[in-house]
ZAMARGU-4260 file (C-alpha; in steps of 0.2 Angstrom, whole numbers, plus 5000, padded with zeros to 4 digits):
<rodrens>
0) 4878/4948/5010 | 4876/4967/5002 | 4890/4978/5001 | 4897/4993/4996 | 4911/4999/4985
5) 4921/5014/4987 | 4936/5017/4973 | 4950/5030/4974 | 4964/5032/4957 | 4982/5036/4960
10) 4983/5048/4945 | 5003/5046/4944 | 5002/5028/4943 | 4986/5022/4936 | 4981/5011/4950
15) 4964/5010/4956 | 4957/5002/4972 | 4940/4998/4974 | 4937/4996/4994 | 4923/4983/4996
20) 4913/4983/5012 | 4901/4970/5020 | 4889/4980/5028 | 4885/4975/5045 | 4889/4978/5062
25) 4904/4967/5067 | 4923/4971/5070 | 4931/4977/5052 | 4945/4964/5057 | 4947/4962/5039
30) 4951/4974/5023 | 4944/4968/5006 | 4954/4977/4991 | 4949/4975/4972 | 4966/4982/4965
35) 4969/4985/4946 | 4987/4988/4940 | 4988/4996/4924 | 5000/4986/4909 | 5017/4992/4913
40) 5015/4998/4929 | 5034/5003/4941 | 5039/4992/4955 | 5032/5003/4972 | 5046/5004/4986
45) 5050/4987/4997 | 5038/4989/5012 | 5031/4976/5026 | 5018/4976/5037 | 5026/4971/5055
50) 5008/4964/5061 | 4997/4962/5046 | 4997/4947/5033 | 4988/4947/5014 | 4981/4940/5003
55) 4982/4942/4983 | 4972/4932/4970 | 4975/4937/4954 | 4959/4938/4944 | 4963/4944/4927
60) 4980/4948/4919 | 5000/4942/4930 | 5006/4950/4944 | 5023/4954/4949 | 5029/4948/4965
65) 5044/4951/4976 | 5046/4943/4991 | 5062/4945/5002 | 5071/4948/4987 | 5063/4934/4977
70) 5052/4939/4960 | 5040/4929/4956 | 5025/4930/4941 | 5009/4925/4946 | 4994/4925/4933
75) 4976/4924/4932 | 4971/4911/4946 | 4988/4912/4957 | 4988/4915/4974 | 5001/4924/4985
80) 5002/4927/5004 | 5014/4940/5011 | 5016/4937/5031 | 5020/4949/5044 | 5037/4956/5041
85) 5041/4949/5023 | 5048/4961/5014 | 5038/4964/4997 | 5031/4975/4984 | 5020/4970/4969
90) 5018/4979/4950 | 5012/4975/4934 | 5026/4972/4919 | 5015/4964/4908 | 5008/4977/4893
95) 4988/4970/4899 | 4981/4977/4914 | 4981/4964/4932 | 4966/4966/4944 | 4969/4956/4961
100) 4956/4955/4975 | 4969/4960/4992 | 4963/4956/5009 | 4971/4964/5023 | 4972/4955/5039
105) 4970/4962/5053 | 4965/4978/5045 | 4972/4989/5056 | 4974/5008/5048 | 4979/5002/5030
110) 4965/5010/5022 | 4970/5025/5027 | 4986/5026/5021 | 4981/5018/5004 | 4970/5036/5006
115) 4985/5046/5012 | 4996/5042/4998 | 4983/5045/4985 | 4979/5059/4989 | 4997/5064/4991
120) 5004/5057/4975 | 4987/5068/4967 | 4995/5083/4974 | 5007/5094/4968 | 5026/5093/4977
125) 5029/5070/4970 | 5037/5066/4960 | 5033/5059/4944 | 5028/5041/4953 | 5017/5052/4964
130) 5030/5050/4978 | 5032/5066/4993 | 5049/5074/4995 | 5057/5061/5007 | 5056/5071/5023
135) 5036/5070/5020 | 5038/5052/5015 | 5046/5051/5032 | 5032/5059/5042 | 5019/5049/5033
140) 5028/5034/5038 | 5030/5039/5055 | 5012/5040/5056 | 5006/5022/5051 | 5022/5013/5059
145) 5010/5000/5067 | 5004/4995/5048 | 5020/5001/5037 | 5037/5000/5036 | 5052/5003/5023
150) 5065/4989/5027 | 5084/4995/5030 | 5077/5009/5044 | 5077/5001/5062 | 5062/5005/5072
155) 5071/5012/5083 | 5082/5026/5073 | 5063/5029/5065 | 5057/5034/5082 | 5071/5047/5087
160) 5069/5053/5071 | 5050/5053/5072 | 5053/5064/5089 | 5070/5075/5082 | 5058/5082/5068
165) 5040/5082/5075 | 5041/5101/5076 | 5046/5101/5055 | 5032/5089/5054 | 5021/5098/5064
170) 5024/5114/5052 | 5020/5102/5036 | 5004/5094/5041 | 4998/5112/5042 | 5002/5116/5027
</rodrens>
């Protein structure tokens, strides 16, 4: 099967994703991710996905893993499954960069965020992890709540919220 390849850089962090298409004609149910971690990468927020389950297989190098509060280290040939609403977030502490193929299933809009953020954290405004002030990280969020959440904010509360500020969110999306 040919495919293609499409890489974007998080300039704060180092990390590379290389999004890795089938071409064809079906449903894109799935998202195929070849992610490289540079060595000493910083643990990313907690996040999970409320309707999407991955996959990681790491290729070269050890991965970091948390997983509802649980750290694990996986190394060349591990595998990890994170299911839908497992807490988790994955970094590199070794001093050799870690590349892991990530699948993504159902796709749903995670590419776009992986885009978002990048893009974001290769703007000015982040800090020096390439994160957005927090009301922005809030309205990113808010956007991609069917794919993302942060743990410790009901869904709920993130909905009034959502609606409370839209017209502050409005005004930064123009900017």
């Amino acid at each position: 099967m040919i495919k293609t390849e499409d890489e974007i850089e998080n300039a704060k962090t180092g990390q590379r994703l290389l999004f890795i298409r089938p071409i064809d004609f079906g449903p894109k149910e799935t998202l195929h991710i070849r992610a490289t971690y540079p060595a000493f990468s910083v643990e990313p927020p907690v996040h999970f996905h409320p309707k999407q389950t991955e996959y990681f297989s790491v290729l070269e190098g050890q991965l970091n893993v948390r997983i509802n509060n649980q750290i694990h280290i996986v190394k060349t040939g591990g595998v990890v499954t994170v299911l839908p609403n497992q807490h988790h977030s994955m970094w590199n502490s070794s001093d050799k960069e870690a590349v892991v193929d990530w699948r993504v299933e159902p796709a749903m809009q995670t590419e776009s965020f992986l885009r978002m953020m990048t893009k974001v954290a290769n703007g000015p405004g982040v800090n020096q992890l390439g994160m957005p002030n927090p009301l922005k990280s809030l309205y990113i969020l808010s956007m991609f709540s069917d794919t993302i959440r942060l743990p410790g904010v009901p869904d709920a509360a993130a909905q009034i919220l959502n609606v409370l500020l839209s017209p502050v969110f409005y005004f930064i999306k123009r900017r």
